[in-house]
N, C-alpha and C positions, 0 to 999 in steps of 0.2 A: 318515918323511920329516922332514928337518927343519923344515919349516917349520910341524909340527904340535907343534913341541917349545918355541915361542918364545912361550911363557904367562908370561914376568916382565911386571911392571906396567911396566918400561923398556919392553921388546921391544914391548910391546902398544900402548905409546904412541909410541915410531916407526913404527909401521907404521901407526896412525892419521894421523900427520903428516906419511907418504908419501901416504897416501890422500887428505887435504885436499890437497895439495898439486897432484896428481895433477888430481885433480876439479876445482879452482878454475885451474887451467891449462886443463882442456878445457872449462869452462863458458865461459870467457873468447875462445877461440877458436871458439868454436859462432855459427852464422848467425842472424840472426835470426828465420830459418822456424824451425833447428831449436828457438831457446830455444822459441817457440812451439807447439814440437808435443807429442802427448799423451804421457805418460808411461807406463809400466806401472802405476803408481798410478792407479787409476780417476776420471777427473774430472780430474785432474791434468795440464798441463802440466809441461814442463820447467823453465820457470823458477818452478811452484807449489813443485815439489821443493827447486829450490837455494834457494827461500825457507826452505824448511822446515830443511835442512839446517844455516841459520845460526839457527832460533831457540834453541836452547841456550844460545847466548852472548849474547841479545839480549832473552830475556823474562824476565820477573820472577816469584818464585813468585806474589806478587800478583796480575798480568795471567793468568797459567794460570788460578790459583783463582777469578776471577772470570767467563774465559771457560769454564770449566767449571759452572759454576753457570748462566751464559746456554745453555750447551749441556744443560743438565738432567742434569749427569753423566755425559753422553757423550762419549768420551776422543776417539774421531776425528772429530765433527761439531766439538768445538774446535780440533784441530789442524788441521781443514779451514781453518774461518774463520782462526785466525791466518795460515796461511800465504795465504791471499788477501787478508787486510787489509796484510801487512807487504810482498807483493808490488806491493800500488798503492801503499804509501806509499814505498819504499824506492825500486821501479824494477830494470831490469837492474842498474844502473850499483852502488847502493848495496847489493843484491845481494852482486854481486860483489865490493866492498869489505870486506863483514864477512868474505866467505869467507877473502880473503886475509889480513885482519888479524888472525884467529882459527886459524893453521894451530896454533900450538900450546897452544890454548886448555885445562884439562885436565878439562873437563865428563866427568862420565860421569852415566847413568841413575839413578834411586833403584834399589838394590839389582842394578844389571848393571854395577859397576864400570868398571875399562880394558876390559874384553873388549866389555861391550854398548856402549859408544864406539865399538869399532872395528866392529862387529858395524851401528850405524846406519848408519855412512857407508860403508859397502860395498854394505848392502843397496840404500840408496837412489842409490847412486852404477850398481848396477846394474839399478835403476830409469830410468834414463836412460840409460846407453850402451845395454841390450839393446833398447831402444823406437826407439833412433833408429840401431840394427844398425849400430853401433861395438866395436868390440874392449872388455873389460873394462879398466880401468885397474888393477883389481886384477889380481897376478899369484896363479897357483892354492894359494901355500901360504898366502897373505892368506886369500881365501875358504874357504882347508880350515880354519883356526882361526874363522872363523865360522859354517858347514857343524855342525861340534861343537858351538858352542855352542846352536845351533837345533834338533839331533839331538831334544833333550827337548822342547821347544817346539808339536810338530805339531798341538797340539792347538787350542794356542791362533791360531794362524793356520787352522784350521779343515781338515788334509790329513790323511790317510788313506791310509798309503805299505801297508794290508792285500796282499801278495798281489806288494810288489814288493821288490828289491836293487837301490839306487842302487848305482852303483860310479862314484865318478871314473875319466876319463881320462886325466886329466894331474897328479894328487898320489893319497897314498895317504887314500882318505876315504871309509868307505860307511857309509850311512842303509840302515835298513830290514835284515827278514829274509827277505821270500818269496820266491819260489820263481820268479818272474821277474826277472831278474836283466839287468838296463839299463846299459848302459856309456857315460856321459855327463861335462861337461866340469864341473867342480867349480863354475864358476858357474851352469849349468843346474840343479844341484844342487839352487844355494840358491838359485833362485827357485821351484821347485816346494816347497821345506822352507818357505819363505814365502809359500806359496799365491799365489801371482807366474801360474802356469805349472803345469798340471795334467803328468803323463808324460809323456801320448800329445805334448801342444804341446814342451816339453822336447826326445823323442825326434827328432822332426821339426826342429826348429830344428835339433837338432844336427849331422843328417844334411845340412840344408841349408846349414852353416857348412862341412863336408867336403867340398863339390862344388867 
């Protein structure tokens, strides 16, 4: 497919800056029940998330290094606390301001380049469409180039695909080799690949998006 072909560090970073783009338009039009409702992120609302999504461009290795150390070296009890301190101190409004000012920001990961760039704000971007059962903003060959790079990952999101075959529905993209063999939408994919959404939940939503 081609969209599983578009790995230059250009391609990787338009399609991140369609994906901010994307996200910070429907954060901006979202009600203020939904900014407040829960995320797929545990503990998390929706606007804990689009906090989260702009700390890239807004925290200092400084600020990390010392809320890491207040967190005793735990990577998500600090992310937690950032993104709750910058969401009281910032607000919707301010929010939503870095998101938009930041579309073409060119942060990537330590060691997950342009890919784990595009690879955050998709996941987390489908952290908040699939919780508040909105259409993906990514289109399937966006998520199949993240889909791949998660493939190796399962580990470390704690999933255990023993015994199944993802198969996209809609791009060409499969996880897994066993011998049950799942035919689901590439973003169901990647939230079961990120421990988002076990199978069985996956299977079911998917079934419930085709009625």
């Amino acid at each position: 497919m081609p969209g599983l072909q578009v790995k230059s560090p250009a391609a990787l970073m338009a399609h991140t800056r369609a994906q901010r783009t994307a996200m910070a338009q429907l954060l901006t039009d979202l009600t203020e029940t939904q900014w407040q409702s829960p995320s797929l992120c545990r503990g998390w609302t929706v606007g804990h998330v689009a906090a989260h999504l702009t700390m890239p461009f807004r925290v200092t290795a400084t600020r990390l290094g010392r809320e890491l150390l207040r967190a005793r070296c735990t990577v998500d009890r600090a992310l937690d606390r950032i993104a709750r301190e910058d969401l009281a101190e910032l607000g919707r409004e301010g929010v939503l301001a870095s998101l938009w000012a930041n579309i073409d920001h060119a942060w990537t990961p330590p060691g997950g380049g342009p890919v784990g760039s595009l690879a955050h704000d998709v996941i987390h971007g489908l952290d908040i469409t699939d919780a508040l059962g909105l259409p993906p903003v990514s289109p399937p060959e966006r998520v199949a180039v993240v889909v791949e790079e998660s493939r190796d990952r399962l580990a470390r999101f704690g999933v255990d695909l023993a015994g199944y075959r993802l198969e996209a529905s809609d791009v060409d993209v499969t996880v897994g080799q066993g011998g049950t063999r799942c035919l689901l939408p590439a973003a169901q994919i990647l939230l079961v690949c990120t421990g988002r959404r076990s199978v069985a939940e996956a299977v079911a939503r998917a079934r419930h998006e085709s009625v």
